[in-house]
C-alpha positions in Angstrom: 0.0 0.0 0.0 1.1 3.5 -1.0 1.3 6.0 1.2 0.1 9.5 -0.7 1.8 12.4 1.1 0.2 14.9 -1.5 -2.8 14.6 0.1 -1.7 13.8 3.8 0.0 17.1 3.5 -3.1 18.9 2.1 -5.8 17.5 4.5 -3.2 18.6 7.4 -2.7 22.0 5.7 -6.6 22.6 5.9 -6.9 21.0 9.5 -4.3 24.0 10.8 -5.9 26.9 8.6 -9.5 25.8 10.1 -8.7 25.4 13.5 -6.8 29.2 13.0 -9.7 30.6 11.2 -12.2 29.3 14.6 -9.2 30.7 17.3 -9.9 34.0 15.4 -13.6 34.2 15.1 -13.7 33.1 18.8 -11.4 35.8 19.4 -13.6 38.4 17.9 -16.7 36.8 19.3 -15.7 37.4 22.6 -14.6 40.9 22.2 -17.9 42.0 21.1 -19.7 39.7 24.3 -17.5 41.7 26.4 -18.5 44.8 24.9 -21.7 44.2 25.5 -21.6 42.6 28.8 -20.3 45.7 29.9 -22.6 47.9 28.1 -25.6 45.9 29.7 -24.1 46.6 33.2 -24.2 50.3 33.0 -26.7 52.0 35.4 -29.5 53.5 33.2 -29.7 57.3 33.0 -31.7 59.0 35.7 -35.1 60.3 35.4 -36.2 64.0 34.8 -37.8 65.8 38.3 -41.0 66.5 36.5 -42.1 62.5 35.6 -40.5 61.7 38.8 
């Protein structure tokens, strides 16, 4: 049996580039949780006097 390192190497090549593509998006994905996370834990703006 032949072992065909053409496409060992290419299936490996597009294993690395996918799981560094997913480190990347979760990367970004977080950022933006966090932005929002600490945007939804702001205190809301007070009230004016006359409705209060």
């Amino acid at each position: 049996m032949e072992i065909n390192y053409l496409t060992i190497g290419i299936v490996v090549l597009a294993a690395v580039l996918l799981i560094l593509f997913l480190i990347q998006r979760n990367k970004k994905d977080q950022k933006a949780y966090e932005e929002d996370k600490i945007k939804s834990e702001l205190k809301p703006g007070k009230h004016d006097q006359e409705h209060a």
